[in-house]
N, CA, C and O atoms as a MOPAC input file, in Angstrom:
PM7 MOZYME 1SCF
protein

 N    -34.05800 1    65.60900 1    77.16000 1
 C    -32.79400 1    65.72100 1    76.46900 1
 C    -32.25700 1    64.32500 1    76.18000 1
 O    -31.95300 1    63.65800 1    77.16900 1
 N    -32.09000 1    63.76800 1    74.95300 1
 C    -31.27800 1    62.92500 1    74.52500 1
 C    -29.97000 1    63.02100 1    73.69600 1
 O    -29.70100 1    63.41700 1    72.56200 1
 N    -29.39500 1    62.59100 1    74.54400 1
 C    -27.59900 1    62.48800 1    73.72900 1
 C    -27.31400 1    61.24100 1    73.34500 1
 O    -27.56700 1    60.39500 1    74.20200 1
 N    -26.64000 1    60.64700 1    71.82000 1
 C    -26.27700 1    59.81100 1    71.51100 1
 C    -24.90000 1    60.30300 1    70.68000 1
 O    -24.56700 1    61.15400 1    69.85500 1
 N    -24.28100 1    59.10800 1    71.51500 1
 C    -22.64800 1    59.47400 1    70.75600 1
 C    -22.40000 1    58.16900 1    69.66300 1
 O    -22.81600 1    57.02900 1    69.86700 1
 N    -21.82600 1    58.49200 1    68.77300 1
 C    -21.24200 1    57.66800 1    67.77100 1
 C    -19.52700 1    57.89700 1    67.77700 1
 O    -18.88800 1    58.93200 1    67.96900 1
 N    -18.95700 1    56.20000 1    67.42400 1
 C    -18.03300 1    56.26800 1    66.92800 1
 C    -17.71600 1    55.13600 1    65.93300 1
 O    -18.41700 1    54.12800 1    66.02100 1
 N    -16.57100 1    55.18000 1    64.82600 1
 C    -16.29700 1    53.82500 1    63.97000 1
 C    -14.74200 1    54.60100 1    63.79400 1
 O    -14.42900 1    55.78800 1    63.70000 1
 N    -13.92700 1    53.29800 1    63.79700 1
 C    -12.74500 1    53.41600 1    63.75700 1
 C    -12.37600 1    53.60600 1    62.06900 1
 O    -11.24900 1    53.55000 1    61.57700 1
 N    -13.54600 1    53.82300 1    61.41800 1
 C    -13.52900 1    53.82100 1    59.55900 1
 C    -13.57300 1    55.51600 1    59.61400 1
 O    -12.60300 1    56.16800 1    59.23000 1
 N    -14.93800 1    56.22700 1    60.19000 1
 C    -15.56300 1    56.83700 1    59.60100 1
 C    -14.84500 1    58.40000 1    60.78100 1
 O    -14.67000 1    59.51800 1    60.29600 1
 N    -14.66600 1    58.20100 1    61.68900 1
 C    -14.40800 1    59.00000 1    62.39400 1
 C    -13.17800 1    59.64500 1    63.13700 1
 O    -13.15700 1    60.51000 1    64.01300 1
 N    -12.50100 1    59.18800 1    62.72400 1
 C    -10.62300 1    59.36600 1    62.69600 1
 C    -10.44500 1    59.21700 1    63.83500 1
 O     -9.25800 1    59.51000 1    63.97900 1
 N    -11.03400 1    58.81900 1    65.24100 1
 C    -10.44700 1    59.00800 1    66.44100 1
 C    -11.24900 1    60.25700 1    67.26800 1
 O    -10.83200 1    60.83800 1    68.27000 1
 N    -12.22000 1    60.43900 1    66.72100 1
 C    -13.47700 1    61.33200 1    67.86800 1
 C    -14.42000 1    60.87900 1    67.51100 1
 O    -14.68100 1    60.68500 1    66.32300 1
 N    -15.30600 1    60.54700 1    68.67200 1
 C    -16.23700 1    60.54400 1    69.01600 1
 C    -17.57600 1    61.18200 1    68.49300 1
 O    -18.23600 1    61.19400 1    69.53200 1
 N    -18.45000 1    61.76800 1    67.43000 1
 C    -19.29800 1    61.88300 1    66.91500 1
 C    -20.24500 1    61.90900 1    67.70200 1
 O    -20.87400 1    60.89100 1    67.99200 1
 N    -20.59700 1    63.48300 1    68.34700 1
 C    -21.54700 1    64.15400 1    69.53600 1
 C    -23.32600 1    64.38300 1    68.62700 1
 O    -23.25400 1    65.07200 1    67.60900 1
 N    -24.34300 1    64.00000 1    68.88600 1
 C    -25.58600 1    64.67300 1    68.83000 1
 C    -26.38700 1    64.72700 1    69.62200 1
 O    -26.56300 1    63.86800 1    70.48600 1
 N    -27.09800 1    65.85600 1    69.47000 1
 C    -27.51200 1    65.88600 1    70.82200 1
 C    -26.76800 1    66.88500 1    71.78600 1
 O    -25.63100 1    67.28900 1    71.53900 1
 N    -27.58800 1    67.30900 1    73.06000 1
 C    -27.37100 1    67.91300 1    73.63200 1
 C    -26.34500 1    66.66900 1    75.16300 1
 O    -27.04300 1    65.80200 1    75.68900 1
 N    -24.93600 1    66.78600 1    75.59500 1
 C    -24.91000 1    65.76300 1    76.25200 1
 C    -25.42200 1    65.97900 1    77.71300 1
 O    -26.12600 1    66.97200 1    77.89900 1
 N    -25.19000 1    65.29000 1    78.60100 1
 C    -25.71900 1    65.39900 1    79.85500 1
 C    -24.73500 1    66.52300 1    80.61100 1
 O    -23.50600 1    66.53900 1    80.54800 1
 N    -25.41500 1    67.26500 1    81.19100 1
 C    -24.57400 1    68.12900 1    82.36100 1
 C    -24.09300 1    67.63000 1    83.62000 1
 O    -23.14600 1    68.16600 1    84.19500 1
 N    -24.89500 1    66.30900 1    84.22100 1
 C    -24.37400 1    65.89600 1    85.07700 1
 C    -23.88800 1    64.22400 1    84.97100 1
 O    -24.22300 1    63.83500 1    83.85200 1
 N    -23.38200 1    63.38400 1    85.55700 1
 C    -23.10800 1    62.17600 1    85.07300 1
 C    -24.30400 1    61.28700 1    85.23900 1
 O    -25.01700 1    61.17000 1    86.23600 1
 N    -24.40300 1    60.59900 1    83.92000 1
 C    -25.66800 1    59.64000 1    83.70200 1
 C    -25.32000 1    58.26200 1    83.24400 1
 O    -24.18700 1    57.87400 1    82.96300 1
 N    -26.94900 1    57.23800 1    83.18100 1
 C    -26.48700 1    56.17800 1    82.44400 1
 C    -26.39000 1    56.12700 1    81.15300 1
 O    -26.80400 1    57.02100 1    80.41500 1
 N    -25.63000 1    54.68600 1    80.62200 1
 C    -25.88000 1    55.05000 1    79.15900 1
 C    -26.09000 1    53.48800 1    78.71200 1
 O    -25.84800 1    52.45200 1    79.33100 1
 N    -26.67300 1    53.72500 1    77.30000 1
 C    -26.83200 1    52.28500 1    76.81200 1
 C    -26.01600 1    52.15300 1    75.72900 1
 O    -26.02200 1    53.00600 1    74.84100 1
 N    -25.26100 1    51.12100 1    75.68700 1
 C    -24.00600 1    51.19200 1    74.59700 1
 C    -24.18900 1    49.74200 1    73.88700 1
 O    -24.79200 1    48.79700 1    74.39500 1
 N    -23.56400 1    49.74600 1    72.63600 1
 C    -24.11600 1    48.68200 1    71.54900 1
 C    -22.71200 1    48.89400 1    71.22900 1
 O    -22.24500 1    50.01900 1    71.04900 1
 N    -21.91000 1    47.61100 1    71.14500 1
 C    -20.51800 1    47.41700 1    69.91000 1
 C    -20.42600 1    46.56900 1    69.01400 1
 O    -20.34300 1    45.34200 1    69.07300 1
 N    -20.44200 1    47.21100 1    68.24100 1
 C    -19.98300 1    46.31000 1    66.97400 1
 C    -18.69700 1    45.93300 1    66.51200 1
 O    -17.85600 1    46.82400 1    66.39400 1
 N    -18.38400 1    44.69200 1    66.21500 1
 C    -16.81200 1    44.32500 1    65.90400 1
 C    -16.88000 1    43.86900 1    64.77400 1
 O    -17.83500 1    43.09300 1    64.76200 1
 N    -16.29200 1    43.91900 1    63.57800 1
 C    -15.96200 1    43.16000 1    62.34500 1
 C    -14.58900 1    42.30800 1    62.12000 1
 O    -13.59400 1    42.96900 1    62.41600 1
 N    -14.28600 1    40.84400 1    61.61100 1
 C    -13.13100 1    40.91300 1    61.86000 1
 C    -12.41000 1    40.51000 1    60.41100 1
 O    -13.34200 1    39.73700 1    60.63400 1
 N    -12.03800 1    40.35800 1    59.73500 1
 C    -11.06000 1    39.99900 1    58.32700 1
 C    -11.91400 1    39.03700 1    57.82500 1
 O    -12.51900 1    39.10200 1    56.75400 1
 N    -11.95300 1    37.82000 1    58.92500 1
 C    -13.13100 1    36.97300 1    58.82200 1
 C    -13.89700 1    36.68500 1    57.91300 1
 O    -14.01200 1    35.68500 1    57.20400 1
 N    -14.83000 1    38.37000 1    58.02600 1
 C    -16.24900 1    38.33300 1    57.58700 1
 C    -17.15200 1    38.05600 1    59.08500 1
 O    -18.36800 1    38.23800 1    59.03400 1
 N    -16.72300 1    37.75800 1    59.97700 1
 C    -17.57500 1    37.63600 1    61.11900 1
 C    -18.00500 1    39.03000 1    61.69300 1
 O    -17.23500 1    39.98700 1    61.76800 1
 N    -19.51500 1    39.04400 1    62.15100 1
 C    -19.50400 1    40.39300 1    62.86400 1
 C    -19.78900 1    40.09300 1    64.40800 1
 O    -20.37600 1    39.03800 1    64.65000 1
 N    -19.41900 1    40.94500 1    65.50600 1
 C    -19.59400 1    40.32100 1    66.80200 1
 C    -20.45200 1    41.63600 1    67.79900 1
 O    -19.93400 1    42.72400 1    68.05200 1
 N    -21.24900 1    41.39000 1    68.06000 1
 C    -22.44100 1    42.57500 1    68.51800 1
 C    -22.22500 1    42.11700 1    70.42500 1
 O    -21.97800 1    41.00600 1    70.89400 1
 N    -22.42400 1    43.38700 1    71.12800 1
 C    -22.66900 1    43.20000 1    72.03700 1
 C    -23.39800 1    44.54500 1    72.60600 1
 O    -23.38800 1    45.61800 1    72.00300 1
 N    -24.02200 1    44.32000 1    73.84100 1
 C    -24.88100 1    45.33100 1    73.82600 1
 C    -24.90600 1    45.42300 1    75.39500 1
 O    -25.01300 1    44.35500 1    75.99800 1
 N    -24.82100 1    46.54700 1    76.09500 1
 C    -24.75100 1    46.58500 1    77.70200 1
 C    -25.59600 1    47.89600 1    78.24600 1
 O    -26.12800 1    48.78800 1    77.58600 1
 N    -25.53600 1    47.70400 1    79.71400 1
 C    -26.53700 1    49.13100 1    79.97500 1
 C    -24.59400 1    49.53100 1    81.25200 1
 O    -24.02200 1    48.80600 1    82.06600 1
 N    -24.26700 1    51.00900 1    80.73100 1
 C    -23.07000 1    51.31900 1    81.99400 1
 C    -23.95500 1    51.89900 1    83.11400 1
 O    -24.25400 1    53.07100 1    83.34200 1
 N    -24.28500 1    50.78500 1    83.73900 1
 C    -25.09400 1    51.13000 1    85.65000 1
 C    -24.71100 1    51.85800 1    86.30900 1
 O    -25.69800 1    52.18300 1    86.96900 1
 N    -23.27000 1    52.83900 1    86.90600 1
 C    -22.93000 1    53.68700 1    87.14700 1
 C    -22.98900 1    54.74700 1    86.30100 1
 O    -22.71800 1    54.56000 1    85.11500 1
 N    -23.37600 1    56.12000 1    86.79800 1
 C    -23.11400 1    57.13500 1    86.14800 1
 C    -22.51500 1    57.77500 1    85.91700 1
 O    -22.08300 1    58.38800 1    86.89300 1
 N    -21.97000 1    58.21100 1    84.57800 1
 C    -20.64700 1    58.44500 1    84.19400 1
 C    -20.89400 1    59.75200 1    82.80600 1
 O    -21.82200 1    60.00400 1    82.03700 1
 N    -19.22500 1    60.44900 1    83.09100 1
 C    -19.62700 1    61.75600 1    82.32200 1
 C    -19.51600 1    61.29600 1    80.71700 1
 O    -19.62300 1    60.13500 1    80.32200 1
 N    -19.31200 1    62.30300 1    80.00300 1
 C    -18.90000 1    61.88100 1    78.51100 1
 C    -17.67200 1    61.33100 1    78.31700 1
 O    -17.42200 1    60.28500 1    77.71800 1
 N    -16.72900 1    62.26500 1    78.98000 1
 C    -14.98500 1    61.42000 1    78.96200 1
 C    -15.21900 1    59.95800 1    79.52700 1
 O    -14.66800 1    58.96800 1    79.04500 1
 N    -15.99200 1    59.93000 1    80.47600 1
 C    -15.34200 1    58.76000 1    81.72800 1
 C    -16.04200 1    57.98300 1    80.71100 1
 O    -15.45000 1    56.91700 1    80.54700 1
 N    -17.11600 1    58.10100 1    79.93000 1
 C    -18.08800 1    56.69200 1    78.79700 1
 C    -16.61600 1    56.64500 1    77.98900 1
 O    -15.80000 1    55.89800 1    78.52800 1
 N    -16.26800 1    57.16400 1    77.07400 1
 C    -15.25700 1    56.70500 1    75.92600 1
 C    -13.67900 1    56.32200 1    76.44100 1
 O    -12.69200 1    56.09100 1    75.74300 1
 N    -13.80700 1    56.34000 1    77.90300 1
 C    -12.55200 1    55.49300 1    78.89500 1
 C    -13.22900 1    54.01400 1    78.92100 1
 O    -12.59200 1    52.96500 1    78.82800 1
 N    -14.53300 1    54.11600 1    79.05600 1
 C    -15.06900 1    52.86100 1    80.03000 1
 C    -15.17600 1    51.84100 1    78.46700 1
 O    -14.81700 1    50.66800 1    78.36900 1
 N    -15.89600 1    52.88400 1    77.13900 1
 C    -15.86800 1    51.87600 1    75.96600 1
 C    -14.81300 1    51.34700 1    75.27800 1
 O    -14.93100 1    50.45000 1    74.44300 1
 N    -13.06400 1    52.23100 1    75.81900 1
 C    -12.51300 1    51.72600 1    75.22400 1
 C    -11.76000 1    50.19600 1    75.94600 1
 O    -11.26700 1    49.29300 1    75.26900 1
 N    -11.82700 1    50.22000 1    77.17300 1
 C    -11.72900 1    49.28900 1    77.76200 1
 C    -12.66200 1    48.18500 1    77.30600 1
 O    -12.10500 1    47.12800 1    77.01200 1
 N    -13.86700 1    48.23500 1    77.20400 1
 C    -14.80700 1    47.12900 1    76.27400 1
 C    -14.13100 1    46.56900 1    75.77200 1
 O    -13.71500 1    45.42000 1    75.92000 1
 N    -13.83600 1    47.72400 1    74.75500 1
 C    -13.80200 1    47.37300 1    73.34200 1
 C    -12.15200 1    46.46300 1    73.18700 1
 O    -11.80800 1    45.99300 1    72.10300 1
 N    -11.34100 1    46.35100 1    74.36500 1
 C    -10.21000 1    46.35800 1    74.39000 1
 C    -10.47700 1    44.73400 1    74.96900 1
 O     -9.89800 1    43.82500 1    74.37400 1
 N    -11.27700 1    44.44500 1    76.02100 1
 C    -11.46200 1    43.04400 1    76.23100 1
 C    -12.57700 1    42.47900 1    75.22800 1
 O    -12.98700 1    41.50100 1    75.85300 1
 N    -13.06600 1    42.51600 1    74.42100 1
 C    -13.65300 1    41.67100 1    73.09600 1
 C    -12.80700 1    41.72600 1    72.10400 1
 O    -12.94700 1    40.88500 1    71.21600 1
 N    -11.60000 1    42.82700 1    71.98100 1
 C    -10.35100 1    42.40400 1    71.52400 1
 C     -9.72100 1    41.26300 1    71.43100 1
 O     -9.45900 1    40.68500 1    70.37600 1
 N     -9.35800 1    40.76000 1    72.94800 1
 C     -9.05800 1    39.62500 1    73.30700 1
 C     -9.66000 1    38.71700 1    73.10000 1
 O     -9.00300 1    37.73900 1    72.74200 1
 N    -10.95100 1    38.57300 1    73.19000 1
 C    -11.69200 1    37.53100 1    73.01900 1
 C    -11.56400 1    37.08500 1    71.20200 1
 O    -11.40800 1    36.01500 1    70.61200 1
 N    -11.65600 1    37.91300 1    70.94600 1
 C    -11.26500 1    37.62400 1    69.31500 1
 C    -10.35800 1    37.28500 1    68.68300 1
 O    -10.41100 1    36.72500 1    67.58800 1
 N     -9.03800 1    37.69500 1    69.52300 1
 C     -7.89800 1    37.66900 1    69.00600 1
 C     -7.53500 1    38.59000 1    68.61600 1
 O     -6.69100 1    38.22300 1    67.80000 1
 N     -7.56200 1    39.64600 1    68.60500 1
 C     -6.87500 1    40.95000 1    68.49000 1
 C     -6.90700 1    41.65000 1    67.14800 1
 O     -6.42400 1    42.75000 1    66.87700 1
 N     -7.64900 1    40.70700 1    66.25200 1
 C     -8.19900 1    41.01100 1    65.23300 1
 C     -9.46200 1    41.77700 1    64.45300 1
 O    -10.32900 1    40.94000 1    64.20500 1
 N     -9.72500 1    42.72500 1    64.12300 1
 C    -10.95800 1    43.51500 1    63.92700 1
 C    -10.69100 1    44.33700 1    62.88500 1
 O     -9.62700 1    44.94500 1    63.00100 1
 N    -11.65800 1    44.66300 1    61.37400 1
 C    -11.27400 1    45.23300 1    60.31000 1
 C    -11.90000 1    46.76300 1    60.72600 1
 O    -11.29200 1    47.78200 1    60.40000 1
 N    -13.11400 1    46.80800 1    61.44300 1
 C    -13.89400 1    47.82400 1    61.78700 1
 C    -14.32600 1    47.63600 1    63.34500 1
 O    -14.27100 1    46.54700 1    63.91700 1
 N    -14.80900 1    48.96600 1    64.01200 1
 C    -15.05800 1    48.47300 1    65.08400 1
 C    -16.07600 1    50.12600 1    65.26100 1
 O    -15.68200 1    51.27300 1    65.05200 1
 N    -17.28200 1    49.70400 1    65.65800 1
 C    -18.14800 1    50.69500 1    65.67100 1
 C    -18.90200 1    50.36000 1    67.07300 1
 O    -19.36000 1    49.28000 1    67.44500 1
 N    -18.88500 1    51.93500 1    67.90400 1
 C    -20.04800 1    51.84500 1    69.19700 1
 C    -20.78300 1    53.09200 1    68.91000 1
 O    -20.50600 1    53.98800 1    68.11200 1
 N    -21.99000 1    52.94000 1    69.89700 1
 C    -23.14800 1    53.76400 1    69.83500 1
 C    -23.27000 1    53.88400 1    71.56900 1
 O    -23.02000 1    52.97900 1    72.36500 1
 N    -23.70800 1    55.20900 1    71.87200 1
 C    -24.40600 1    54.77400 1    73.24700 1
 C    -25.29900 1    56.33400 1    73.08000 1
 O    -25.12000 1    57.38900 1    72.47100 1
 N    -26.42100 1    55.71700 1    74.08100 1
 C    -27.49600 1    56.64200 1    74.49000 1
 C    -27.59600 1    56.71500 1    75.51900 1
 O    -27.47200 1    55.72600 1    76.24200 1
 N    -27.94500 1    58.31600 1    76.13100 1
 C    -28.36500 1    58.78800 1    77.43500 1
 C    -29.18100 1    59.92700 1    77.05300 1
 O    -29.02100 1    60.73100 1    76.13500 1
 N    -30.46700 1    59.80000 1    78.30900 1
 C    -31.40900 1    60.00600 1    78.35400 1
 C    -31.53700 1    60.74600 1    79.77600 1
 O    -31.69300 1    60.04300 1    80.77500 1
 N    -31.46500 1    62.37700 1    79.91800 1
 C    -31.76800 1    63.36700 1    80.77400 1
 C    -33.11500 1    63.02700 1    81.26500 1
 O    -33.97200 1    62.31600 1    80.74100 1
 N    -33.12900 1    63.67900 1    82.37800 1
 C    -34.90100 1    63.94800 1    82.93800 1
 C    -35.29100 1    64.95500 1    82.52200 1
 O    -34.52400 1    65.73700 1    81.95900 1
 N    -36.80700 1    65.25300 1    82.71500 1
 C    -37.21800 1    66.25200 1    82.15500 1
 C    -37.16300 1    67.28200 1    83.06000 1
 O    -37.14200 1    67.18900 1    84.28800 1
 N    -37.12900 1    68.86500 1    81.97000 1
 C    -36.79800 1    70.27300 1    83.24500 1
 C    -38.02600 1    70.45700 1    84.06300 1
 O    -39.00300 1    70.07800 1    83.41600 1
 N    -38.31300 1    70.86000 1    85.14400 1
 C    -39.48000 1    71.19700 1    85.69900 1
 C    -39.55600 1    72.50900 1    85.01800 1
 O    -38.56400 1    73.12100 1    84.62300 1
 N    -41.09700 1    73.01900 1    84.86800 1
 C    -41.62900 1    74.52100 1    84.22100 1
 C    -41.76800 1    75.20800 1    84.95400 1
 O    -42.47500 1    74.95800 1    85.93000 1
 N    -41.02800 1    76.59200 1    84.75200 1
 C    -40.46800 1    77.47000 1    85.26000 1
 C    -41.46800 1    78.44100 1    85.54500 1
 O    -42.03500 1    78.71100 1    84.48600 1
 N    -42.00900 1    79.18200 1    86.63000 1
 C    -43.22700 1    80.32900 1    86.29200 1
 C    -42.71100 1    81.85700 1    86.45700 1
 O    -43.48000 1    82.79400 1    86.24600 1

């Protein structure tokens, strides 16, 4: 089972963009952000969240990210797009 969530502060009004089946129990995830800023600059960062965490507790933990590269930028950003993936184990076969 793979779940990957999408979001962009352009394209998605404020939810999160589910495919995939998500995890039933809390997992890791690999998350990628993208920042754009008026600029023309784009600012990429890319992390693995080492604790395991449900679907709510990921889009608490990205918005906090996304809230300190805020700062780092200056509080400035025209777009702001994340991705993350999690990756279930496989079911054992049933007889």
């Amino acid at each position: 089972m793979t779940c990957r969530i999408t979001y962009s502060t352009v394209h998605n009004h404020g939810a999160p963009q589910v495919l995939g089946t998500p995890p039933r129990k809390p997992a890791r995830w690999a998350a990628q952000i993208r920042v754009a800023t008026p600029a023309g600059t784009v600012m990429h960062h890319s992390s693995r969240i080492l604790t395991n965490v449900t679907l709510v507790e990921l889009v608490e933990v990205m918005g906090k990210l996304i809230d300190e590269i805020g700062e780092e930028i200056g509080g400035l950003a025209t777009c702001v797009t994340w991705h993350a993936t999690s990756s279930g184990g496989k079911k054992s076969k049933r007889k």
